[in-house]
PLY file of the C-alpha trace (Angstrom):
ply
format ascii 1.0
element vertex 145
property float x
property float y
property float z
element edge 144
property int vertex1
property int vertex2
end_header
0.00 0.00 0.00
1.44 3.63 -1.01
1.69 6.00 1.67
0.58 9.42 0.98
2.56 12.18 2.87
1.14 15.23 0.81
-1.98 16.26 -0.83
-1.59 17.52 -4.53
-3.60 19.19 -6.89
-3.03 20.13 -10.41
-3.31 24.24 -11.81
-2.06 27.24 -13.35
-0.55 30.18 -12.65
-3.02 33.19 -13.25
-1.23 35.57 -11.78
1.97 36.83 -10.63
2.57 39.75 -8.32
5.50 40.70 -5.57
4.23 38.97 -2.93
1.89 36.09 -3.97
1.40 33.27 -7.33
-2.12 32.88 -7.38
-2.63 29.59 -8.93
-6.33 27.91 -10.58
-7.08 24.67 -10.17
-10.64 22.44 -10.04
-11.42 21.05 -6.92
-13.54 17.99 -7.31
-15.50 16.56 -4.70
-14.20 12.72 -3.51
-16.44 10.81 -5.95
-15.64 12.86 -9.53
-13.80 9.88 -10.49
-16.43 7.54 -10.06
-17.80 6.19 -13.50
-21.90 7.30 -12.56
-20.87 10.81 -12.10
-23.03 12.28 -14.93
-26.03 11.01 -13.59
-25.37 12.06 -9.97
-25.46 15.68 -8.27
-22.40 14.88 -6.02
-19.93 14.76 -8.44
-19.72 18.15 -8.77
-16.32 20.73 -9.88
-15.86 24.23 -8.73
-12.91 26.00 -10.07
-10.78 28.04 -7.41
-7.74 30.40 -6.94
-5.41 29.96 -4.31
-2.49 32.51 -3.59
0.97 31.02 -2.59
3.21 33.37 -0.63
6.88 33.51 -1.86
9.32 30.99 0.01
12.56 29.83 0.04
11.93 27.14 -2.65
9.03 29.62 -4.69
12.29 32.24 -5.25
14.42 29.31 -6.49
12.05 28.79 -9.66
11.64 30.54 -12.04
7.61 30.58 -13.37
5.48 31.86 -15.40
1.99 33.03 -15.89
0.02 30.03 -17.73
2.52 27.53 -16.63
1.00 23.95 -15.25
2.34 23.36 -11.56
1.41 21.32 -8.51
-0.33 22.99 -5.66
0.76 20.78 -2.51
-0.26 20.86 1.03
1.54 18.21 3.62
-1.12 15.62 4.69
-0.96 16.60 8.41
-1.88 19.86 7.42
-5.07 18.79 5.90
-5.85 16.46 8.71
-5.25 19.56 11.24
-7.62 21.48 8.87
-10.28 19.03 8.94
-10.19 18.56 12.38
-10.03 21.94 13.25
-13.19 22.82 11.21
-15.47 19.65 12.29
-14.16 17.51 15.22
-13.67 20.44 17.73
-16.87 21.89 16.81
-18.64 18.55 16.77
-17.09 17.78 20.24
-18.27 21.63 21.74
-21.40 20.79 20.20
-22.18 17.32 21.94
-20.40 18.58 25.60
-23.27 21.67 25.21
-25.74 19.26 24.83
-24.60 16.88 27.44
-23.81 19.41 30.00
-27.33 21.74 29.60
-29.73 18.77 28.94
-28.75 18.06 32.81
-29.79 21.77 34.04
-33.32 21.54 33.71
-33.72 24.03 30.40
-36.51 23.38 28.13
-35.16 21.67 24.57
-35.20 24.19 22.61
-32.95 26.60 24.87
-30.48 23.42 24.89
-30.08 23.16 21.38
-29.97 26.87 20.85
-27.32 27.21 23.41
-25.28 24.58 21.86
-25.33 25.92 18.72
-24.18 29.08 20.46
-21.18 27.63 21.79
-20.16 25.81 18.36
-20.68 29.92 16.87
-18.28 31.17 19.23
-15.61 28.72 18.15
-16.59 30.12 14.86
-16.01 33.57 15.90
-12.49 32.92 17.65
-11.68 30.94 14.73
-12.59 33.81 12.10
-10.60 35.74 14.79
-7.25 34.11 14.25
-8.11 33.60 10.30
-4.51 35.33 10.02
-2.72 32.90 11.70
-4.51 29.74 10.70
-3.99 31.14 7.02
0.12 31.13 7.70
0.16 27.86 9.23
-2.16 26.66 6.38
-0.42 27.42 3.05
0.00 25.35 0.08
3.46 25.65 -1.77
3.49 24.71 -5.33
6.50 22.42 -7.41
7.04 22.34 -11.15
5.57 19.59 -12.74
8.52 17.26 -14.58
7.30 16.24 -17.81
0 1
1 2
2 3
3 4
4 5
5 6
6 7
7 8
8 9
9 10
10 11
11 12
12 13
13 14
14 15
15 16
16 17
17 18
18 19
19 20
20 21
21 22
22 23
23 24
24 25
25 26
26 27
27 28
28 29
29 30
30 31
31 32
32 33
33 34
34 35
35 36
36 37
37 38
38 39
39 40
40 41
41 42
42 43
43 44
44 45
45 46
46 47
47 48
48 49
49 50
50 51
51 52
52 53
53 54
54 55
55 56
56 57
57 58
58 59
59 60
60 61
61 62
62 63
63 64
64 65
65 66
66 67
67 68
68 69
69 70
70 71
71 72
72 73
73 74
74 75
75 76
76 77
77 78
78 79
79 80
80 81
81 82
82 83
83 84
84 85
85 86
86 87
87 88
88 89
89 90
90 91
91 92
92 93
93 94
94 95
95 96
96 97
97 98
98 99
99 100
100 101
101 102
102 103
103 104
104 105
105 106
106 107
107 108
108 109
109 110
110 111
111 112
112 113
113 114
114 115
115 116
116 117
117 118
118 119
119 120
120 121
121 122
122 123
123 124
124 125
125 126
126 127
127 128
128 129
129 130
130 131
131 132
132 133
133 134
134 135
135 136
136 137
137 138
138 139
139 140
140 141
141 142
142 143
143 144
């Protein structure tokens, strides 16, 4: 079985300014390679831009606008990501309900407080959008053909 350390995806560069590539690629959604696609709403493509800040290893290339590269992201990074945006919430979420249920409020003020809590996380996370988005940046590598 292959081991996959980093996640990948295939674009070009739109747009080159002093401090940022911004790159194109599809995103597909985890069944657009499955053969029933047509016929199914999930399959679906969205096309996005992503700007990568100059690094070390961006200055060492040289690209250009139009050129096909790799966008890649290190696996952990995506599993952070992931968990960052549904387990915590899910877990603030079901200790809300837990906790309140036990305090005697009427249903509705439990689930409304629950959601509450998970909106805050939100909030701190929107917060610290700055720092989540340098701790979660894709680089990008020429592709060897």
């Amino acid at each position: 079985m292959k081991k996959i350390d980093k996640i990948e995806h295939e674009g070009i560069i739109r747009e080159i300014s002093k401090d940022y590539i911004t790159v194109e690629f599809v995103s597909k959604s985890a069944c657009a390679e499955c053969h029933a696609k047509g016929f199914c709403v999930a399959g679906e493509e969205e096309t996005r831009f992503v700007d990568v800040p100059y690094s070390i290893s961006t200055l060492t290339e040289d690209y250009q606008v139009g050129e096909r590269v790799n966008l890649v992201m290190s696996q952990s990074l995506g599993v952070s990501a992931v968990f960052i945006s549904y387990a915590i919430p899910l877990v603030i979420l079901i200790i809300f309900l837990l906790i309140l249920s036990n305090t005697g409020l009427n249903e509705l003020m439990v689930g409304l407080l629950s959601l509450a809590g998970v909106a805050v996380y939100y909030l701190f996370v929107f917060l610290f959008r700055d720092r989540l988005e340098r701790i979660f940046t894709f680089s990008i590598e020429k592709i060897n053909r």
